[in-house]
Structure formats: structure tokens, C-alpha cells
LUMKE-875248 format. One record per residue: z, x, y of N, C-alpha, C in turn; residue in three letters. Coordinates in pm, whole numbers, plus 32768, in hexadecimal, padded with zeros to 4 digits. Layout:
<pts>
ZXYZXYZXYAla;...
</pts>
This chain:
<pts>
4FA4420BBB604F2E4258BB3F4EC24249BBACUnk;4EB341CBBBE34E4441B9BC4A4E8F41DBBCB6Unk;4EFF41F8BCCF4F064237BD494EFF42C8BD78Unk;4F104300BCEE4EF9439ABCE44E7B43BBBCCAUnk;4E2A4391BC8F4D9A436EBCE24D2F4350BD7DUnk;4D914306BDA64D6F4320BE164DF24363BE7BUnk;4E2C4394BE814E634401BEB64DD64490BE82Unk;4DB14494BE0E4D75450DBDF84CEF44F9BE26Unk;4CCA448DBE3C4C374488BE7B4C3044A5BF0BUnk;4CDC4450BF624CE64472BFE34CC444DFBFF5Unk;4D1D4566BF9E4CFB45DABFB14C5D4611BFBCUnk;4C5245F7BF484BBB463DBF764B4E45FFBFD1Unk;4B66458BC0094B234563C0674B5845A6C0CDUnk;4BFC45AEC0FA4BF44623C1594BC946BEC15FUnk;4BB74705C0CF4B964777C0C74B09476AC0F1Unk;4AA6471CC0CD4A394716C0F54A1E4707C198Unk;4A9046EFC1C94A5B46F3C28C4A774760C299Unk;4AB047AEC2734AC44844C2A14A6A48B4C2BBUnk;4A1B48F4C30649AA4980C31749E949E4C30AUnk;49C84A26C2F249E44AE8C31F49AC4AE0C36AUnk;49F04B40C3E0496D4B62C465492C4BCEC438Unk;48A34BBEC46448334C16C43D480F4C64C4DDUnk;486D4CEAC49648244D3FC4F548044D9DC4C4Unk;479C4E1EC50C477D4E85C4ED47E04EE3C4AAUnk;48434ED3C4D048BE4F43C49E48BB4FC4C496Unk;48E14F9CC56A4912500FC5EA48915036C61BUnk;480B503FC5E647A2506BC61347A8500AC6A8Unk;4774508DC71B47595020C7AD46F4502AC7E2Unk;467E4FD5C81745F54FFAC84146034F9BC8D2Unk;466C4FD5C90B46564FC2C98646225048C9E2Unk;45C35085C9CB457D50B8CA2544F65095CA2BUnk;44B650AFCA7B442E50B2CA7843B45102CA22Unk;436250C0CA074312510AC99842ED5198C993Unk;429851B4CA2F42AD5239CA4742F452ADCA4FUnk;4384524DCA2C43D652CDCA3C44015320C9CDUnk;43C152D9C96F43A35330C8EF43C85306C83DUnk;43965331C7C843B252CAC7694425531EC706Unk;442D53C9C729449953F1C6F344655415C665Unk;44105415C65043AC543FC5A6434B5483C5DBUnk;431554FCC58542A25545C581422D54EEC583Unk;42205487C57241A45421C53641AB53E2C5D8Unk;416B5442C63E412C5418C6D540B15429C6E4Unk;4063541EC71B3FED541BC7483FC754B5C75CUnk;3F615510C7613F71559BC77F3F3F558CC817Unk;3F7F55F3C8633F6F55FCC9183FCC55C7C95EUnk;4014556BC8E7407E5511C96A41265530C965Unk;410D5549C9B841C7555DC9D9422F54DEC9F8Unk;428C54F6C9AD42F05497C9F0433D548CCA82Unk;433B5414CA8A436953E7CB2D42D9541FCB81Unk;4274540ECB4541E55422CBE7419753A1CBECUnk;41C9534CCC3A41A252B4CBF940F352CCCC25Unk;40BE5309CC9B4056532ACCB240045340CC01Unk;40145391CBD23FC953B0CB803FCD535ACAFAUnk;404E5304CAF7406E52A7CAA83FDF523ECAB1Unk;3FF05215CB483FA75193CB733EF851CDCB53Unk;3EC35251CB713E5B5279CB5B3E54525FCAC6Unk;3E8A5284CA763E9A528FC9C63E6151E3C9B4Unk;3ECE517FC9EE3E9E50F3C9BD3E1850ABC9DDUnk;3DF450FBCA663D5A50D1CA883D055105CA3FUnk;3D065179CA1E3CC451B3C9B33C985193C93EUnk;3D1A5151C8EC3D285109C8933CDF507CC881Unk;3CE25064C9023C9B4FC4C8F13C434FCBC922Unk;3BF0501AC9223B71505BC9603AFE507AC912Unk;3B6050C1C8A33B18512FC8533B2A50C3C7B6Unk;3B9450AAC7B63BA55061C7293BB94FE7C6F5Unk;3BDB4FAAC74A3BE04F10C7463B7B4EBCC7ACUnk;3B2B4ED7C7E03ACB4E8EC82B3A764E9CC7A5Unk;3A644E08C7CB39D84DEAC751394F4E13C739Unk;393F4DE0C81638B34DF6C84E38934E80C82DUnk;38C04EBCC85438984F45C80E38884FB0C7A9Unk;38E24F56C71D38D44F84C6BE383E4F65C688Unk;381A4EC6C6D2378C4EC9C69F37504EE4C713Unk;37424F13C77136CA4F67C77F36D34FF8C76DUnk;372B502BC71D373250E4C71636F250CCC692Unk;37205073C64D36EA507CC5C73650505CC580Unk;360B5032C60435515033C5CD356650CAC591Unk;
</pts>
């Protein structure tokens, strides 16, 4: 009896080392950001693959909306 006990504990101590690999499943984001996100939900003006206007978009962004300094001084 105690050996079929631990035979059944062996087991699940080995089931427990086991993972699934965690991947996306087939999705691949090896390109570059600019080259486009493949959904309607883009920015309006910007085209895919113009990294120019990409890189303008992110300065913009951290310009206009995430700088602090200037949220408080637009906002007196």
C-alpha cells in the first residue's frame, strides 16, 4: 500500500515539472512598428511602412500628451 502511494505521488510530482509552451499561436511581430498594425484602429494621416511619419506621430504624442510640464501650463 505505501508503495503505491508513493509511486502515485512520484507521479504527480513529475506532472507538476511539466509547462506548456506559451506562445502566441502562429501570430509573428517580427516587423517593425511602422510597418503597420493590420486593424482599422490606426492613427488618422498615417500610412503603413512611412516610418517618417510614424516617428513624427510619436513626437507628437509625447509632446502633446504625455509631457506633464505642459499640461500644467495650458491648463491656467
Amino acid at each position: 500500500m505505501m508503495r503505491v502511494f508513493m509511486v502515485a505521488m512520484a507521479m504527480l510530482g513529475l506532472a507538476a515539472c511539466s509547462e506548456k509552451p506559451q506562445t502566441l499561436g502562429g501570430v509573428k511581430n517580427d516587423v517593425a512598428a511602422y510597418q503597420g498594425a493590420g486593424n482599422p484602429f490606426v492613427a488618422s494621416g498615417w500610412k503603413a511602412g512611412d516610418k517618417a511619419s510614424w516617428e513624427q506621430g510619436l513626437k507628437a504624442r509625447a509632446q502633446n500628451t504625455q509631457n506633464e510640464y505642459v499640461k500644467l501650463t495650458t491648463s491656467k
